[in-house]
N, C-alpha and C positions, 0 to 999 in steps of 0.2 A: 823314104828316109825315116827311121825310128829316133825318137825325140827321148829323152831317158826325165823322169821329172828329179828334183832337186835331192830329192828325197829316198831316187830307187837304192842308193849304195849305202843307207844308214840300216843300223840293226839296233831295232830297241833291247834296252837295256830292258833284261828282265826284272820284273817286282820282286821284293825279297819276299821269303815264302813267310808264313806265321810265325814258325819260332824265330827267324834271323828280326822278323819287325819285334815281338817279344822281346826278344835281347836289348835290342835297340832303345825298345822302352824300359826298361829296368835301367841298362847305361845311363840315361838321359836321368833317368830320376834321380839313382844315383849320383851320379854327377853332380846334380843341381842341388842336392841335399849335401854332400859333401863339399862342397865350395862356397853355397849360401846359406846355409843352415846352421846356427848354432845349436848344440844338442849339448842337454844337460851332460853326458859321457867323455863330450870334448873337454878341454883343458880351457879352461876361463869361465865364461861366465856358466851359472850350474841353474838354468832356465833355457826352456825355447826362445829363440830369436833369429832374425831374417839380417842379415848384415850383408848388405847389395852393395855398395859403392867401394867398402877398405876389401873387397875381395876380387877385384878385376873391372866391377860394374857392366856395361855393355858390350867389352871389347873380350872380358872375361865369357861374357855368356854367347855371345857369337865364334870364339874360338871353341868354345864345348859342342854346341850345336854342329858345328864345321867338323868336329872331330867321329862324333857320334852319324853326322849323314854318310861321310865318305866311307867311315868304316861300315856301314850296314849297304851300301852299293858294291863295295868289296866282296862283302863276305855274301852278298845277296849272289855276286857273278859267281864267287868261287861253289855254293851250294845249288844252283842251278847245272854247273859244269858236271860238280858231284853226282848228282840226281841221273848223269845222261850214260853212264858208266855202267857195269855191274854190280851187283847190290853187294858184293863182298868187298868190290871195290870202295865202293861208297861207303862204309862200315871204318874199313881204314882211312877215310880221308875224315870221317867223322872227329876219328881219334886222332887226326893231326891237329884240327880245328882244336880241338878240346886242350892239346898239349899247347900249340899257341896261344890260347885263351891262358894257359898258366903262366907260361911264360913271360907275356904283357902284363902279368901281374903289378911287375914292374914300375908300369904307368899309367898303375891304374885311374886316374883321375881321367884318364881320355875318355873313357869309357869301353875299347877296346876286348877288353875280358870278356864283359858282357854278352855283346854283339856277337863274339867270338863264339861263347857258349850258346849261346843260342842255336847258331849256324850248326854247330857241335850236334847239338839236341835235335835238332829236327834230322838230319841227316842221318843218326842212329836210328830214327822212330821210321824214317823211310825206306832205311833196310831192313828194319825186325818186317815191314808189312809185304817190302815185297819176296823176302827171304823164309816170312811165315815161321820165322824162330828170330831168336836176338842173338847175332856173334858175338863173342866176348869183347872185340875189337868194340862195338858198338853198347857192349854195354861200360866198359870202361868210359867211353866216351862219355856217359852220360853220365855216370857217377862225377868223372870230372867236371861234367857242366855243372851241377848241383852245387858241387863244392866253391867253384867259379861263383858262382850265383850266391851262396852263401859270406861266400870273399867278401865281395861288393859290398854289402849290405851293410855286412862288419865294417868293412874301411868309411861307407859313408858315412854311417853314423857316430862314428870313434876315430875316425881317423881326423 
């Protein structure tokens, strides 16, 4: 009689690759800058300052953390899936990524975009390498991550 251990029917969830943890960390900075950060750019006070408690406090920075993990196991599953495909394929899944990255613009205080981009970015670099040219699909994608990335940046510090 074969005994099966606890363990044999689970499938580890893959690591997200460089650029989706990349994204990840930009989200999260963003995030944390845009929700606790006051910047001279913003509306009120015209100095840096840290203003933790009248912006959520703990319950605020554990919903961002919660927002930025799930979406980088997502986007970590969907870029792994990508990666198992053919490289023209994965060129266009890049540029989906990248469209959904704009589209979550929306909201963007999840951190969502980021991540997004990210996912985006590396997916493109992984079909120019295994296609040994870059499809336009994938270069679009990456200009949109750029801009994504640029987004962020803007929204944290100004918005």
């Amino acid at each position: 009689m074969t005994t099966l251990s606890p363990t044999a029917h689970r499938r580890a969830l893959p690591a997200p690759d460089g650029w989706t943890a990349a994204g990840a960390g930009v989200a999260l900075a963003c995030a944390l800058v845009g929700t606790y950060v006051q910047t001279p750019w913003k509306s009120g006070p015209a100095e840096w300052g840290v203003e933790f408690s009248g912006n959520g406090g703990w319950g605020g920075l554990a919903l961002l953390l919660a927002f930025v993990a799930v979406a980088t196991v997502l986007v970590g599953l969907a870029t792994a899936r990508a990666r198992a495909v053919a490289p023209e394929r994965t060129a266009r899944r890049a540029l989906l990524l990248a469209g959904l990255g704009v589209v979550t613009i929306v909201v963007f205080w999840t951190g969502l975009p980021s991540v997004l981009a990210g996912g985006a970015a590396g997916l493109a670099v992984s079909a120019q390498r295994r296609l040994g040219r870059l499809p336009a699909s994938a270069a679009a994608a990456l200009v949109l991550a750029a801009l994504i990335g640029a987004g962020a940046l803007y929204l944290a510090f100004t918005g």
